[in-house]
N, C-alpha and C positions, 0 to 999 in steps of 0.2 A: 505675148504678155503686154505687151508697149501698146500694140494694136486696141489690143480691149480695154485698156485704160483711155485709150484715148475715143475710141466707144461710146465707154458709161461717161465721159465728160461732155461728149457731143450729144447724146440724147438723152442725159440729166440736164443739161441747158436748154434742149429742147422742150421737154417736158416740163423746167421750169415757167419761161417764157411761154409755152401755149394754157400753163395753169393761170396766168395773167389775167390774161385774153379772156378767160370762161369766167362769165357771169351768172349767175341764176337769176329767177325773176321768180317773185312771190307773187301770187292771184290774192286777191280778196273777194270770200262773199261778199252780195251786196246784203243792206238792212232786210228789204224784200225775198232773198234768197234765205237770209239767217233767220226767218220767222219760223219756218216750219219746225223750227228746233225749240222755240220756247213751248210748245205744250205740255211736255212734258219733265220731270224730274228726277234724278238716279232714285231708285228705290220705290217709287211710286206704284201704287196698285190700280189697274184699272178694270174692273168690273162692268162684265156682261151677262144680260141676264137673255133667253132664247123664247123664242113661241112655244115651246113645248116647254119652258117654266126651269129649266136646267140654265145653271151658273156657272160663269168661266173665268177666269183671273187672267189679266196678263199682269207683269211688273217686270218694270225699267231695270233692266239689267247694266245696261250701261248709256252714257251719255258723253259723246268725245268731240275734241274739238283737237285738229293737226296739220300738218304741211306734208302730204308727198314729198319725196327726192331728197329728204333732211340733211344729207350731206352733201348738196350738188353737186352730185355727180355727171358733171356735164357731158363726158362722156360714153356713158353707156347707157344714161337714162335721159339724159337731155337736159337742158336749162328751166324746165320751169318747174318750181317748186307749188303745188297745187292745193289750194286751200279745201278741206274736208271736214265737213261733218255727219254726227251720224249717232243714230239714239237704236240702240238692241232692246228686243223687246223678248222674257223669254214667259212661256203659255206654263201654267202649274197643271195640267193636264194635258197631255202630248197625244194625237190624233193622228199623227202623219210620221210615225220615224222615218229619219233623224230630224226632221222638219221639223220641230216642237217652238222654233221663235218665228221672230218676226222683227220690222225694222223699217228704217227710213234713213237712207245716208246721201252727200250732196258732195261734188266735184268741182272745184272753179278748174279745170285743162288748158285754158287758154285765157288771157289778161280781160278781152273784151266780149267776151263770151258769155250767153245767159244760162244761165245752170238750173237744170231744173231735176228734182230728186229721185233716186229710183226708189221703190217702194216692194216690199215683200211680206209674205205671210205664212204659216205653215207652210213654204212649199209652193206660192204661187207668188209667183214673180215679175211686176212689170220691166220690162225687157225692154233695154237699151237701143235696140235695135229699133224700136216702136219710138225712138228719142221724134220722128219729123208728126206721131200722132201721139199727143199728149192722150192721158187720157179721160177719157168724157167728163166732163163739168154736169154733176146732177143737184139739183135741189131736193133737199130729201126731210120728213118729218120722222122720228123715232116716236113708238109706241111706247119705251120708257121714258121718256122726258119730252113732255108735253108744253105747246106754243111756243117751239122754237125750231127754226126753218137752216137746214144743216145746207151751206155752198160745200160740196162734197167732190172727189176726185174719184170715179167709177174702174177702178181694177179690176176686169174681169178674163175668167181664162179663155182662151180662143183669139181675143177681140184686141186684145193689148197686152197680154201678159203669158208665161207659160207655167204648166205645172211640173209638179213634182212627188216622187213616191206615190202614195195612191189617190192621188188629183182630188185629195180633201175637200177643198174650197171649190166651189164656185165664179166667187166673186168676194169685194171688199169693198169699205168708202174710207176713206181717207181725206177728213177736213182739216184747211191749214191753221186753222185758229184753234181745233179741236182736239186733231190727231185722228187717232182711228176709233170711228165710230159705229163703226155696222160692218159683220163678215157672212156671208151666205155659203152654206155647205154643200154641196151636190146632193145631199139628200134633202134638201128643201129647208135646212132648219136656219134660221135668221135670229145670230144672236146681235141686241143694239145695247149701244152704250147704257150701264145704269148706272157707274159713277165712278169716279176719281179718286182715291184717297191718299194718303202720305203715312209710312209705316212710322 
């Protein structure tokens, strides 16, 4: 009995004294990191219209702003607290169960580190793993919204990304001032942005 009292006093002083010592560290996105998040708004509609004349909606389901590791738990998770953000996207007609959203979320994992966003879509997914091949930078014109020249970010499956359930998509674009403006189907059909609205 005396033994283990003196025990829990030696490694409650232990564990006091090493809770000392653990620090966390908070990451910051930078401004140029946190851009890809102003396009969009909770609640927002965004409307596609297709070549074949058919219309799609998505709307901002959510829009968050957090810290990994929120109780630094320095010990089983580590000391850095990792700055997150990240906008859900969900489609009002589903194409791909359970795949029916979409999305764009961002990680600062390390203090001096450049974070760049994963991106997803019904089920296709640029893929982490593809973190050393960004991917492809295209200039792109939409046939609904005329004389204006989209810098766009090219998602596509095989090449940068992987699919999911019945490999719906194709491809996507994804512009950082825009958000997502163009998704191509595997069956050839290309819906592009036709507008934005706020419910």
């Amino acid at each position: 009995m005396r033994q283990t009292f003196f025990l829990t006093i030696i490694l409650g002083t232990f564990i006091f004294f090493n809770s000392c010592t653990c620090k966390c560290i908070k990451t910051h996105l930078t401004k140029d990191e946190k851009e890809w998040f102003s396009v969009y708004e909770k609640g927002q509609q965004i409307i596609f219209k297709s070549n074949l004349g058919k219309f799609d909606t998505l709307t901002v389901k959510d829009k968050y702003e957090t810290y990994g590791n929120k109780g630094c738990n320095c010990y089983e998770i580590g000391t850095i607290q990792d700055h997150v953000m990240g906008i859900e996207l969900k489609a009002k007609t589903s194409y791909n169960e359970p795949y029916c959203d979409g999305g764009i979320s961002i990680s600062k994992e390390a203090v001096d580190q450049k974070s760049f966003p994963v991106f997803g879509l019904f089920g296709l997914i640029y893929d982490k793993r593809f973190q050393s091949l960004f991917p492809q930078k295209e200039d792109i014109i939409l046939s609904t919204i005329k004389n204006r020249i989209y810098h766009t970010y090219h998602v596509e499956d095989g090449v940068n990304a992987n699919n999911g359930g019945n490999n719906y998509l194709q491809s996507f674009y994804w512009d950082k001032k825009e958000g997502l403006i163009r998704y191509d189907t595997k069956e050839g059909e290309v819906f592009e942005l036709l507008k934005k609205t706020l419910i």
